[in-house]
mmCIF file of the N, C-alpha and C atoms, coordinates in Angstrom:
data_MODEL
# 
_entry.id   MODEL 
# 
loop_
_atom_site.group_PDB 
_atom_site.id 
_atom_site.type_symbol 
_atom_site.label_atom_id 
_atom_site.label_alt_id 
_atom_site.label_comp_id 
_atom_site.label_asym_id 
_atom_site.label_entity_id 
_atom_site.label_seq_id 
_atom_site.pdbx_PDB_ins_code 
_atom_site.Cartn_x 
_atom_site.Cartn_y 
_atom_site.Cartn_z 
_atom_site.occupancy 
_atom_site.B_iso_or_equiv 
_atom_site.pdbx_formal_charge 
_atom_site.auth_seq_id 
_atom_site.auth_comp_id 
_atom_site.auth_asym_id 
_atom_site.auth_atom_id 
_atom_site.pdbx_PDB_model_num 
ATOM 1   N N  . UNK A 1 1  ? -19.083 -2.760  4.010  1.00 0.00 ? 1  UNK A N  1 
ATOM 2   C CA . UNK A 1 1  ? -17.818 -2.106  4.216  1.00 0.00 ? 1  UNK A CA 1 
ATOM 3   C C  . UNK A 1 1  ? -18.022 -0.605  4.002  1.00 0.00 ? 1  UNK A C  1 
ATOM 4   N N  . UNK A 1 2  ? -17.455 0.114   4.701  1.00 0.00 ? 2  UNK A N  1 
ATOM 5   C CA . UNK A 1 2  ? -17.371 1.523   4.862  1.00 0.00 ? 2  UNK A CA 1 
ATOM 6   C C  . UNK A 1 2  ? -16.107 1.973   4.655  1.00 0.00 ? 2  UNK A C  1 
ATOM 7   N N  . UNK A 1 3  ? -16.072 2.581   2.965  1.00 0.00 ? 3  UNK A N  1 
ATOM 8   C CA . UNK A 1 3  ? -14.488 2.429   2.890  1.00 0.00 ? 3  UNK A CA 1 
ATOM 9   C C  . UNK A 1 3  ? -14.084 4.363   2.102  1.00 0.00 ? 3  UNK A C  1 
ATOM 10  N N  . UNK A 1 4  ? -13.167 4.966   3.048  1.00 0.00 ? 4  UNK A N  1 
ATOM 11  C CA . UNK A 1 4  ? -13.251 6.283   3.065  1.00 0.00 ? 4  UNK A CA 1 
ATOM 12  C C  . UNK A 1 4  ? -14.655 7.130   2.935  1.00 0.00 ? 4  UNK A C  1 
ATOM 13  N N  . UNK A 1 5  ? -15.809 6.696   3.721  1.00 0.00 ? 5  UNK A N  1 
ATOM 14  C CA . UNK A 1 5  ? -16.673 7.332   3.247  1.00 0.00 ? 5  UNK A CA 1 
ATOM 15  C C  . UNK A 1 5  ? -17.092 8.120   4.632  1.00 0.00 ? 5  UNK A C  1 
ATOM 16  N N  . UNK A 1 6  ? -16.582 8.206   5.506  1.00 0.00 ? 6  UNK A N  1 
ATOM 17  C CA . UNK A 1 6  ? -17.104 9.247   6.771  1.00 0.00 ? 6  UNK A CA 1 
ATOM 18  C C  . UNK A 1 6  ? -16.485 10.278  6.515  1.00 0.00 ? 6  UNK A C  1 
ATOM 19  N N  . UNK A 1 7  ? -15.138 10.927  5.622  1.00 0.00 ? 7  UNK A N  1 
ATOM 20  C CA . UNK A 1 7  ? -14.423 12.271  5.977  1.00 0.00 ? 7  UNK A CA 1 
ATOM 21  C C  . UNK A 1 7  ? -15.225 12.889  4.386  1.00 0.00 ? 7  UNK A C  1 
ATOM 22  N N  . UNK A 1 8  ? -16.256 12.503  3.778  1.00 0.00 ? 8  UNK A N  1 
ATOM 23  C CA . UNK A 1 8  ? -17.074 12.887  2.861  1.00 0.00 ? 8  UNK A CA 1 
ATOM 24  C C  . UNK A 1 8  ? -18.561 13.103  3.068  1.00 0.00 ? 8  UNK A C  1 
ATOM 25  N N  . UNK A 1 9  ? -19.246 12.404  4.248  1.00 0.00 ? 9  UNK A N  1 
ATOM 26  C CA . UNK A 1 9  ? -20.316 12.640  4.526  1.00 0.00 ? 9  UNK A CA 1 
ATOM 27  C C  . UNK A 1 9  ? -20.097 13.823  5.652  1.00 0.00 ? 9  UNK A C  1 
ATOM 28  N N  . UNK A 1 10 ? -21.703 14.414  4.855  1.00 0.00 ? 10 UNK A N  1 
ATOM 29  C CA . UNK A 1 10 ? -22.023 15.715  5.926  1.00 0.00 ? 10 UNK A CA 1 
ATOM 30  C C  . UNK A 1 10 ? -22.201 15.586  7.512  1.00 0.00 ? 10 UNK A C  1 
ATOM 31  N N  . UNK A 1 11 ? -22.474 14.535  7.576  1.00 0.00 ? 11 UNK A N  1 
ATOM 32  C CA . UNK A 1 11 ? -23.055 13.992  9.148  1.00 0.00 ? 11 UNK A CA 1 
ATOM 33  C C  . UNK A 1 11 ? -22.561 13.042  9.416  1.00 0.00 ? 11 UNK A C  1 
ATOM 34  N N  . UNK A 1 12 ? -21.210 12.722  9.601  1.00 0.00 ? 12 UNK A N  1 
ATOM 35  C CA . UNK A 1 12 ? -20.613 11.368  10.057 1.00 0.00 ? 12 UNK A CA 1 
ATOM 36  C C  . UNK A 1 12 ? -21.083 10.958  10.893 1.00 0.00 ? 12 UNK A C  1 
ATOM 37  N N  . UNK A 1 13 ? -21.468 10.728  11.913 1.00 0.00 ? 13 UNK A N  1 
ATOM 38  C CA . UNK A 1 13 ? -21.971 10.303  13.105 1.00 0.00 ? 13 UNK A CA 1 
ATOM 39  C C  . UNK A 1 13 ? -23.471 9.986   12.322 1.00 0.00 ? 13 UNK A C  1 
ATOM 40  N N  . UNK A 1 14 ? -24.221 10.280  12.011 1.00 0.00 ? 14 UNK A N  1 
ATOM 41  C CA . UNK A 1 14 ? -24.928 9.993   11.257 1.00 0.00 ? 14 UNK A CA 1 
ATOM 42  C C  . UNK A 1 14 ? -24.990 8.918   10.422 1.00 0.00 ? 14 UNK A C  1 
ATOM 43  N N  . UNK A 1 15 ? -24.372 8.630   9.894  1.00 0.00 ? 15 UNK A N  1 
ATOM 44  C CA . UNK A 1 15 ? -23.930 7.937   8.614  1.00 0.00 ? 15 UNK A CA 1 
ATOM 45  C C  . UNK A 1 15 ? -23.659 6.287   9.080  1.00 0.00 ? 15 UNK A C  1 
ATOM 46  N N  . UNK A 1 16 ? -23.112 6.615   10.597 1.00 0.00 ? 16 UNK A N  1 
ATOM 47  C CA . UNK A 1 16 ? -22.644 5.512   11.324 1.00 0.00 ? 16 UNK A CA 1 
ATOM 48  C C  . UNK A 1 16 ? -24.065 5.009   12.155 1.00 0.00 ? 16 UNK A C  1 
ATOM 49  N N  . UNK A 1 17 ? -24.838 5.776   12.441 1.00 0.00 ? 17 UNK A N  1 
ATOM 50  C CA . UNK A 1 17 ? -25.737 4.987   13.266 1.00 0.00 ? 17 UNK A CA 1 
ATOM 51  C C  . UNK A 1 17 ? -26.874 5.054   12.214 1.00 0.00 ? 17 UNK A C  1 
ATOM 52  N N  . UNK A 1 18 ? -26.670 4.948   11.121 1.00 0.00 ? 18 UNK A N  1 
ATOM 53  C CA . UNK A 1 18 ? -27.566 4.261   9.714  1.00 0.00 ? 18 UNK A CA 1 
ATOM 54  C C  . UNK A 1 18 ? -27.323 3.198   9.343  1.00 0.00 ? 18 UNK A C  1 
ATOM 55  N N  . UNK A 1 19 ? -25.294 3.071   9.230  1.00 0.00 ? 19 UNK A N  1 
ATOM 56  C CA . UNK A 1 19 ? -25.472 1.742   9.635  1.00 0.00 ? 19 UNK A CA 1 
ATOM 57  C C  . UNK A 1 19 ? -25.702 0.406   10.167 1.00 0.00 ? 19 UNK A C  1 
ATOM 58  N N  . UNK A 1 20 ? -25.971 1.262   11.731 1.00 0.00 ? 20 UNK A N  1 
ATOM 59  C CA . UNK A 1 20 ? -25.860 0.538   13.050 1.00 0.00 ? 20 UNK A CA 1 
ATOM 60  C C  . UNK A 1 20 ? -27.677 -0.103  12.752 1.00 0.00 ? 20 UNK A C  1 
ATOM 61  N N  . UNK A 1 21 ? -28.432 0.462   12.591 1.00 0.00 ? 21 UNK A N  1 
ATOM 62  C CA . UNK A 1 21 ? -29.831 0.208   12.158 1.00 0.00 ? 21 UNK A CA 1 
ATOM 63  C C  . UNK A 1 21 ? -29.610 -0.782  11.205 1.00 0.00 ? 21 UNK A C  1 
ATOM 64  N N  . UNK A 1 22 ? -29.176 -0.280  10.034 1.00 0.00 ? 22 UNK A N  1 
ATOM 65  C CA . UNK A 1 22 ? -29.548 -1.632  8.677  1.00 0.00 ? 22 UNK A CA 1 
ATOM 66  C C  . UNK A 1 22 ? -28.561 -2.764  9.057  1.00 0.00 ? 22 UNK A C  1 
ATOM 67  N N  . UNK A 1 23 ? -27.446 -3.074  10.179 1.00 0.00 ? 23 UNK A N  1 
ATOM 68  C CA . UNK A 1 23 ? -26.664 -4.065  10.270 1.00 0.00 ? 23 UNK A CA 1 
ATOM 69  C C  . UNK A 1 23 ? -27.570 -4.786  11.521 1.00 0.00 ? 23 UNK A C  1 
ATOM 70  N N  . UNK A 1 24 ? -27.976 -3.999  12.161 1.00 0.00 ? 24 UNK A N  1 
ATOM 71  C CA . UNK A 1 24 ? -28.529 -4.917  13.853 1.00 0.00 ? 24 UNK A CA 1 
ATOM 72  C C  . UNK A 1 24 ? -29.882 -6.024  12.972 1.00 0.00 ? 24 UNK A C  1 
ATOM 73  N N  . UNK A 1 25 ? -29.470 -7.205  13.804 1.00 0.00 ? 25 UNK A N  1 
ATOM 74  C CA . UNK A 1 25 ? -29.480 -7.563  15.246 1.00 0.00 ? 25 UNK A CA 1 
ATOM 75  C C  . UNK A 1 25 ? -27.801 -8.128  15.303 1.00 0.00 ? 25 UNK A C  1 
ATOM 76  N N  . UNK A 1 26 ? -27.678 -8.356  14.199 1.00 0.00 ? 26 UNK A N  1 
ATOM 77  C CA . UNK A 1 26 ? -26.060 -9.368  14.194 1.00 0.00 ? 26 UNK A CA 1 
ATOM 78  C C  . UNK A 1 26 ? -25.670 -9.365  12.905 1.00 0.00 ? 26 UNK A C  1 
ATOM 79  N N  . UNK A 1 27 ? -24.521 -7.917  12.797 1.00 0.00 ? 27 UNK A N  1 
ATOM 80  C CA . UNK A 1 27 ? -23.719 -7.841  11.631 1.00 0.00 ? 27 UNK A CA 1 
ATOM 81  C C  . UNK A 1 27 ? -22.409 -8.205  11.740 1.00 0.00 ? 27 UNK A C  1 
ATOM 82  N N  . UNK A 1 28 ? -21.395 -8.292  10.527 1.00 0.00 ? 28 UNK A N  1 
ATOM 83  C CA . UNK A 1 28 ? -19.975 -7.954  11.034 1.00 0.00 ? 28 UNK A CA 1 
ATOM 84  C C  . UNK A 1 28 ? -19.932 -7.014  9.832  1.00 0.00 ? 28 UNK A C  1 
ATOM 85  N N  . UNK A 1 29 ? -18.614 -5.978  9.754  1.00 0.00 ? 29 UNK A N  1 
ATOM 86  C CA . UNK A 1 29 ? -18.666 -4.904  8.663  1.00 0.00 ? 29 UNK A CA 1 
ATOM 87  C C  . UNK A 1 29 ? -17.021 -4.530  8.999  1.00 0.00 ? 29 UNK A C  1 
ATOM 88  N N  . UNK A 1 30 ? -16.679 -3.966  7.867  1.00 0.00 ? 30 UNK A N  1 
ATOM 89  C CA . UNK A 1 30 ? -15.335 -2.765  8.253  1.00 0.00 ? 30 UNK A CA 1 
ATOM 90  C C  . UNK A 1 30 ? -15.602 -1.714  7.927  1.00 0.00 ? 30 UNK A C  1 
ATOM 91  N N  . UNK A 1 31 ? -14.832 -0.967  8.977  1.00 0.00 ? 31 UNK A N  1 
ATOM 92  C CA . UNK A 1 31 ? -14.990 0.467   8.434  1.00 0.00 ? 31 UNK A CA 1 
ATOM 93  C C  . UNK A 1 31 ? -13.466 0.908   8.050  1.00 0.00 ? 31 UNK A C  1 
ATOM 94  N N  . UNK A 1 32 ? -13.073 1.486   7.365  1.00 0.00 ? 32 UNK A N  1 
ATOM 95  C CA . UNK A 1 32 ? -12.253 2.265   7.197  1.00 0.00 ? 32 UNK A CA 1 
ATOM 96  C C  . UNK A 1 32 ? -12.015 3.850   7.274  1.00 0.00 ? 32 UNK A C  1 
ATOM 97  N N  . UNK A 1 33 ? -10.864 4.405   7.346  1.00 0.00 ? 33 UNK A N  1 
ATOM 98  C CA . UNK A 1 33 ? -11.171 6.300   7.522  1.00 0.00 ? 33 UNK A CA 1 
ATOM 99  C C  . UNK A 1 33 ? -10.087 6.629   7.388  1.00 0.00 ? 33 UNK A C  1 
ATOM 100 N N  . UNK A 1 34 ? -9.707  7.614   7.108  1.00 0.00 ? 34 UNK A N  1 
ATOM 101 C CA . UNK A 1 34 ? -7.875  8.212   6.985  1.00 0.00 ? 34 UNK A CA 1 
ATOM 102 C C  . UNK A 1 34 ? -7.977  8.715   8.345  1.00 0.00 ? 34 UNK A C  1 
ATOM 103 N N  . UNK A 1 35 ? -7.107  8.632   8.423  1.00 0.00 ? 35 UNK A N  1 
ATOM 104 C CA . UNK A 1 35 ? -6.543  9.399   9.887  1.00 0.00 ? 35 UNK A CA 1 
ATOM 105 C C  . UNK A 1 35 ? -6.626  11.101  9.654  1.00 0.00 ? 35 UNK A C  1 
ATOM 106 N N  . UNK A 1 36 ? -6.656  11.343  10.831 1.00 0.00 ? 36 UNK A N  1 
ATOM 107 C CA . UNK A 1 36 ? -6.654  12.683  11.411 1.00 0.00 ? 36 UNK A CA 1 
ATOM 108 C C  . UNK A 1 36 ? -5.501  13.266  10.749 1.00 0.00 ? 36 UNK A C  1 
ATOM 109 N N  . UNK A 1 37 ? -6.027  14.563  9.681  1.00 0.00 ? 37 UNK A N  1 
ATOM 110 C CA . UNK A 1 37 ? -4.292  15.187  8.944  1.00 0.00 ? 37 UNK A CA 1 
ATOM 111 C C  . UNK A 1 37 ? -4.804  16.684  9.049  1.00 0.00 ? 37 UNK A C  1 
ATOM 112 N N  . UNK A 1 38 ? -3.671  17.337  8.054  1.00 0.00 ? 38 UNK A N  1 
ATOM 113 C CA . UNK A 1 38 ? -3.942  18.682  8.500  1.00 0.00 ? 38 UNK A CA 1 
ATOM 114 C C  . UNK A 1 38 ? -3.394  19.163  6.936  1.00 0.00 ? 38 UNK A C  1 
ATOM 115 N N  . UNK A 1 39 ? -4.287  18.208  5.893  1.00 0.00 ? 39 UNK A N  1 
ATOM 116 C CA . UNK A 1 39 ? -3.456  18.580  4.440  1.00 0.00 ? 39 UNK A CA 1 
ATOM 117 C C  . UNK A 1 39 ? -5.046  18.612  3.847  1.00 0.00 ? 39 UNK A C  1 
ATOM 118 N N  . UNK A 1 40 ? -5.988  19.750  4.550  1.00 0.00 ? 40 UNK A N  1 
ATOM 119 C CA . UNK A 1 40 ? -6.811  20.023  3.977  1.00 0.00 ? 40 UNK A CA 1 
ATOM 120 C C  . UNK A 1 40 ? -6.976  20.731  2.656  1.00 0.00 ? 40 UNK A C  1 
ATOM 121 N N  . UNK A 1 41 ? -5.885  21.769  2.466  1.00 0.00 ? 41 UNK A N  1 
ATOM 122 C CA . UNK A 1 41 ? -5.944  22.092  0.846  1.00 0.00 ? 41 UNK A CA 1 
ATOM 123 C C  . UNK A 1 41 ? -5.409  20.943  -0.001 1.00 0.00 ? 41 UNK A C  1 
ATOM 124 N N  . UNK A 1 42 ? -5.393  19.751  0.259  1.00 0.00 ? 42 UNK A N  1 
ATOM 125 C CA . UNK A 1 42 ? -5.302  18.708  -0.945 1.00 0.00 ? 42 UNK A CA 1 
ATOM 126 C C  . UNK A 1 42 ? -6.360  18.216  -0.993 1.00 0.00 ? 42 UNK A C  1 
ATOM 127 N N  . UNK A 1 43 ? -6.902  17.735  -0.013 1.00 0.00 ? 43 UNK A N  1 
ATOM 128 C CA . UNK A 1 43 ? -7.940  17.080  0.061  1.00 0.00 ? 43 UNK A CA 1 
ATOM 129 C C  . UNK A 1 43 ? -9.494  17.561  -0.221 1.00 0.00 ? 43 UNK A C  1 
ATOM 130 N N  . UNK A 1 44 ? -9.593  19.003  0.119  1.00 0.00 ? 44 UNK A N  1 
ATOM 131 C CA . UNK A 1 44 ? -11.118 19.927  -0.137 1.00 0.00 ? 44 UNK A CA 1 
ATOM 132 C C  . UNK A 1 44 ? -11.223 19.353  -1.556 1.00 0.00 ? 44 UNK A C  1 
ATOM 133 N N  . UNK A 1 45 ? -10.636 19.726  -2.366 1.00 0.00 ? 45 UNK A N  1 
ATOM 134 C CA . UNK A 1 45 ? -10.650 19.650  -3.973 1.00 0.00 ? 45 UNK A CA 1 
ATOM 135 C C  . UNK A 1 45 ? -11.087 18.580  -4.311 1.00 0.00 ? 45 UNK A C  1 
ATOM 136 N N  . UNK A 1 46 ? -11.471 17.498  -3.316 1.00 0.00 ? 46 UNK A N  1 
ATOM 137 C CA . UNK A 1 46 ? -11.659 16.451  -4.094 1.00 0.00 ? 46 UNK A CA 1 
ATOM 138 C C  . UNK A 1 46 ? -13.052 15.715  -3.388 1.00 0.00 ? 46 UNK A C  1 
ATOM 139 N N  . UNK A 1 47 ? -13.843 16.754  -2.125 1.00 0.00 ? 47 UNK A N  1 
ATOM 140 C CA . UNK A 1 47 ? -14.912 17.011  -1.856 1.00 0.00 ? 47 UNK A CA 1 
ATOM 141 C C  . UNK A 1 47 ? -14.716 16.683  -0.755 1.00 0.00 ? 47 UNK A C  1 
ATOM 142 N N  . UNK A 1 48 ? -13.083 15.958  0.248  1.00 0.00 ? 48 UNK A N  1 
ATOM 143 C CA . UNK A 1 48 ? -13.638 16.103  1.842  1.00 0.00 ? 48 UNK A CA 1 
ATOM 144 C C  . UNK A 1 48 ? -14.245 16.885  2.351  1.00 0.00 ? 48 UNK A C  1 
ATOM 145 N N  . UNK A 1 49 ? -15.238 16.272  3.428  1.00 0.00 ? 49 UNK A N  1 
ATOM 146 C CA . UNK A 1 49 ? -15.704 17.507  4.554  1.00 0.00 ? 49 UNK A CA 1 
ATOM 147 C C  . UNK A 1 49 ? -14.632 17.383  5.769  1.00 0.00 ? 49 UNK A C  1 
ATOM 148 N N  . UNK A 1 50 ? -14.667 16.604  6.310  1.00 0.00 ? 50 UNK A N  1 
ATOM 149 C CA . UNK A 1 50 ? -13.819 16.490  6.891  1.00 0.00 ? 50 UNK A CA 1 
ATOM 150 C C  . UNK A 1 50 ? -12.726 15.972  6.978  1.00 0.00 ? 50 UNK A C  1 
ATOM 151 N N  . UNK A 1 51 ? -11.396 16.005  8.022  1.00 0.00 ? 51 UNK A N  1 
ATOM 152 C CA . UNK A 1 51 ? -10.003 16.246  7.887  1.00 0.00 ? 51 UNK A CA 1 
ATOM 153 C C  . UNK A 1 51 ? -9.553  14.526  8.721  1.00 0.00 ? 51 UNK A C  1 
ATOM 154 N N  . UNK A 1 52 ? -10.203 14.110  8.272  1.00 0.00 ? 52 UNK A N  1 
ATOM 155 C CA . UNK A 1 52 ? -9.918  12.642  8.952  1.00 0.00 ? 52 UNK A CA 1 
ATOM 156 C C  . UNK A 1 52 ? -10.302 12.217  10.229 1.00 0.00 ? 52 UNK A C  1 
ATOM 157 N N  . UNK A 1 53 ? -10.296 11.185  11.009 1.00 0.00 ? 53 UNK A N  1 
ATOM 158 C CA . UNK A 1 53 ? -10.499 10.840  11.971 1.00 0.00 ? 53 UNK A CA 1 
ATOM 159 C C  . UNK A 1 53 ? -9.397  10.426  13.042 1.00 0.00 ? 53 UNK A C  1 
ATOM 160 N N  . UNK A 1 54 ? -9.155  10.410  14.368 1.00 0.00 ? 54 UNK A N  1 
ATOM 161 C CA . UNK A 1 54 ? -8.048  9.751   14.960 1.00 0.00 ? 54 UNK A CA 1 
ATOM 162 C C  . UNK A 1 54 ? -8.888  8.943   15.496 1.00 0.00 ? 54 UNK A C  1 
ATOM 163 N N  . UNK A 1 55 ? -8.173  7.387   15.773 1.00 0.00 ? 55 UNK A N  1 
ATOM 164 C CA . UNK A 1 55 ? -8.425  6.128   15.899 1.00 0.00 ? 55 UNK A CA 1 
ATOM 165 C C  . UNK A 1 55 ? -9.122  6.305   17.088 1.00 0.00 ? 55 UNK A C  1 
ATOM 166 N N  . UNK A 1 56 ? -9.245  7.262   18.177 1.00 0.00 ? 56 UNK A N  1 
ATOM 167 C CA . UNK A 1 56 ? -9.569  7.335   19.082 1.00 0.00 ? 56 UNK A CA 1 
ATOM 168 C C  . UNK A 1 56 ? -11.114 8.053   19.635 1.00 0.00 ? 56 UNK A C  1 
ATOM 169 N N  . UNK A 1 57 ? -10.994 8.722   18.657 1.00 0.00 ? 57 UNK A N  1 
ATOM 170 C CA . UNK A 1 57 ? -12.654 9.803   17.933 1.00 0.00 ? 57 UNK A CA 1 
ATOM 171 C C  . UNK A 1 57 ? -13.401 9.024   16.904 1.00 0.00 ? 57 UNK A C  1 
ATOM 172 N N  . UNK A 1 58 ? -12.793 7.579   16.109 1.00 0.00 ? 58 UNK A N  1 
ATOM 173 C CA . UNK A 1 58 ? -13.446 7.159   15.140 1.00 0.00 ? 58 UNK A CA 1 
ATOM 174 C C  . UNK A 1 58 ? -14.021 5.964   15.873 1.00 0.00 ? 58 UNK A C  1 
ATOM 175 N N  . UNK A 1 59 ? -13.386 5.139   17.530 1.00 0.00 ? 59 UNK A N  1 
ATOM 176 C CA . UNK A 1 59 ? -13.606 4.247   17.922 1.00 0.00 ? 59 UNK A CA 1 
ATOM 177 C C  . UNK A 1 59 ? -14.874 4.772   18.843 1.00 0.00 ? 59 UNK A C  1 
ATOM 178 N N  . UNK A 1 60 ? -14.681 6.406   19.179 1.00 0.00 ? 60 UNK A N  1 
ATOM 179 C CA . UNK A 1 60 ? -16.370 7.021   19.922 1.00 0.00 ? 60 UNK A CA 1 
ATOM 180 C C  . UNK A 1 60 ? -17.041 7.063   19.174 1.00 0.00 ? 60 UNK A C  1 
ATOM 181 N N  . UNK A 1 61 ? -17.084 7.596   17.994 1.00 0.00 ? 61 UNK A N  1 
ATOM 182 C CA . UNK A 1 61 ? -18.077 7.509   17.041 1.00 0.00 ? 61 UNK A CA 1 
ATOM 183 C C  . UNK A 1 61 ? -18.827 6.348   16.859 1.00 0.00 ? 61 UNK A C  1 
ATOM 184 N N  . UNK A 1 62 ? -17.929 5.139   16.630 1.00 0.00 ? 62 UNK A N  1 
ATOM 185 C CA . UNK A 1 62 ? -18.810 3.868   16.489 1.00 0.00 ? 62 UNK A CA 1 
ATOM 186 C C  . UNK A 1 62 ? -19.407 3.368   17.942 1.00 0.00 ? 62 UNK A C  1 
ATOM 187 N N  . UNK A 1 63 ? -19.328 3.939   18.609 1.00 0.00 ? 63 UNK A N  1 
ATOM 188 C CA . UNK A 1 63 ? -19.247 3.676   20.166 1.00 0.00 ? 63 UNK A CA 1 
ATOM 189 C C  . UNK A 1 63 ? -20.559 4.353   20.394 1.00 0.00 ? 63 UNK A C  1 
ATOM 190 N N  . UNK A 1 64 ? -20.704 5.251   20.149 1.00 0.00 ? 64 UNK A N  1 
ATOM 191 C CA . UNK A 1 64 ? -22.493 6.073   20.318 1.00 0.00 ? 64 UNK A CA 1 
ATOM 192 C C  . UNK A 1 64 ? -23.330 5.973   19.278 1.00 0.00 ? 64 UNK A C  1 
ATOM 193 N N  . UNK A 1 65 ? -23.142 5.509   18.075 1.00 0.00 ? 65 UNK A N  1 
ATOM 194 C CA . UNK A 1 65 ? -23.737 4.897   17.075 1.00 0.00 ? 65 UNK A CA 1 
ATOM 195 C C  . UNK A 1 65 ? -24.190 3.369   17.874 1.00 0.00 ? 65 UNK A C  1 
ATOM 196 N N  . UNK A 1 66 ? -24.095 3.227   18.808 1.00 0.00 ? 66 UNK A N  1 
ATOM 197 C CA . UNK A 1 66 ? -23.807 1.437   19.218 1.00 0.00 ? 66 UNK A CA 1 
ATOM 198 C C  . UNK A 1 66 ? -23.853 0.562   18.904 1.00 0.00 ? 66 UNK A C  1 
ATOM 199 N N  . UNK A 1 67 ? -22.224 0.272   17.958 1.00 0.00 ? 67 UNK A N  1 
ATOM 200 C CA . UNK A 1 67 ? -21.804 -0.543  17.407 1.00 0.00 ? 67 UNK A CA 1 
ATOM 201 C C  . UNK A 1 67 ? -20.348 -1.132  18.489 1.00 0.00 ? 67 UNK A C  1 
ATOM 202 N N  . UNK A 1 68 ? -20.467 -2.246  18.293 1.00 0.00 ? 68 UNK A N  1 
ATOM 203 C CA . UNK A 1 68 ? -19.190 -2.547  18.901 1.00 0.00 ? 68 UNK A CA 1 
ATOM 204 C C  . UNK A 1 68 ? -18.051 -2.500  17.957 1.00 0.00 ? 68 UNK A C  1 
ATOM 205 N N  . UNK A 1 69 ? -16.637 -2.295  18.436 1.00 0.00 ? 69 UNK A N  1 
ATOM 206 C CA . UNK A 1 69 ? -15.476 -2.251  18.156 1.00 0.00 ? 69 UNK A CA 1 
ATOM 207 C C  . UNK A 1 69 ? -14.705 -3.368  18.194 1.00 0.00 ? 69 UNK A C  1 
ATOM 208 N N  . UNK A 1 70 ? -13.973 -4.285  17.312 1.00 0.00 ? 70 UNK A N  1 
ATOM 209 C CA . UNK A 1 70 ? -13.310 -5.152  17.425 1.00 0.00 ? 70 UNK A CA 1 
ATOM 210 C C  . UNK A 1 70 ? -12.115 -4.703  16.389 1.00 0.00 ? 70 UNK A C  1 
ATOM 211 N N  . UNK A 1 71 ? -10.791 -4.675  17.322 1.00 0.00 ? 71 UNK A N  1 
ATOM 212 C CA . UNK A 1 71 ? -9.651  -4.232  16.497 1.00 0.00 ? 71 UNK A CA 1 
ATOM 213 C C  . UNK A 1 71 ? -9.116  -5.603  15.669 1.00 0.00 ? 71 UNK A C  1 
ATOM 214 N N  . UNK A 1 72 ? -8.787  -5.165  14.682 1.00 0.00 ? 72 UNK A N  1 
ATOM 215 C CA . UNK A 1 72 ? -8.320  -6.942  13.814 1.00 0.00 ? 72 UNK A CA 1 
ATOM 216 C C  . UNK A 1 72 ? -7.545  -7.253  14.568 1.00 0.00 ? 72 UNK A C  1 
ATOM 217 N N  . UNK A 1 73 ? -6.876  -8.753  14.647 1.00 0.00 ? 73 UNK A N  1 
ATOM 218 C CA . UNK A 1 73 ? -5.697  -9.183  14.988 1.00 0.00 ? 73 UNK A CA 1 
ATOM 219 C C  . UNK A 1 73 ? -4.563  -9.353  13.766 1.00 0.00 ? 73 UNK A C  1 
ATOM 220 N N  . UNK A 1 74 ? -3.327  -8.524  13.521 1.00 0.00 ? 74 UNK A N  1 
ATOM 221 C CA . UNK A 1 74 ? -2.681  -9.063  12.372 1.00 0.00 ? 74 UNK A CA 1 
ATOM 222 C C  . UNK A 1 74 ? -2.089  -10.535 13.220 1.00 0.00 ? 74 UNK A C  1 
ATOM 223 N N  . UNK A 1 75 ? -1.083  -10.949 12.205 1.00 0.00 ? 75 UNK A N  1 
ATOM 224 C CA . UNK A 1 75 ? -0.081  -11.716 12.278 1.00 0.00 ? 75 UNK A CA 1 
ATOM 225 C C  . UNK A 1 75 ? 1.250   -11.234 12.945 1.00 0.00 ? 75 UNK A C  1 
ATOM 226 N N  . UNK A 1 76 ? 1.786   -11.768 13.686 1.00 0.00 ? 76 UNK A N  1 
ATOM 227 C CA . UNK A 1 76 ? 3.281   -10.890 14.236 1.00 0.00 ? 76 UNK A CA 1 
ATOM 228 C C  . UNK A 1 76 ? 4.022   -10.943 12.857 1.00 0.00 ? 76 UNK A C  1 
ATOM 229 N N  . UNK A 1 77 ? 4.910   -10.287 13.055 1.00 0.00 ? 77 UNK A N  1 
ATOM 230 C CA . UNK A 1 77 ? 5.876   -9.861  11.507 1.00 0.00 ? 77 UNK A CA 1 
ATOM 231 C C  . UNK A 1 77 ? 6.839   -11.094 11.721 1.00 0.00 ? 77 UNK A C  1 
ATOM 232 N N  . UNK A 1 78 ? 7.227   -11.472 10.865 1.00 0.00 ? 78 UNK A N  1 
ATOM 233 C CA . UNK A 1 78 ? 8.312   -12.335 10.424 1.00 0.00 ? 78 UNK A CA 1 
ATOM 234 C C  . UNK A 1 78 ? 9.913   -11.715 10.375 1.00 0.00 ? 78 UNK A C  1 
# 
């Protein structure tokens, strides 16, 4: 599991196709990431490098790392 740890590494993209190596030939994993914000003076202080990801830049990332993407399925709401 990869849990808030890409908006702290120096080389995200990096970081992801390190995992893509130590998981192949046949992993499953989660990743997690905050979303894309713009509340960088809260967050520097506490050693982000970067300002989050949008679901759409975090799904390329794992995408050229070549990892596949599988979005969970929830449950419909009650």
């Amino acid at each position: 599991m990869l849990f808030h740890t890409l908006t702290y590494a120096e080389k995200p993209q990096r970081a992801l196709e390190e995992c893509a190596r130590v998981l192949r030939p046949v992993a499953a994993w989660s990743c997690l990431s905050l979303d894309a914000h713009e509340q960088s003076e809260i967050t520097r202080p506490y050693g982000e490098r970067h300002a989050g990801f949008t679901p759409r830049v975090l799904k390329n990332m794992l995408g050229r790392a070549g990892l596949d993407v599988t979005l969970p399925r929830w449950p419909a709401a009650r």
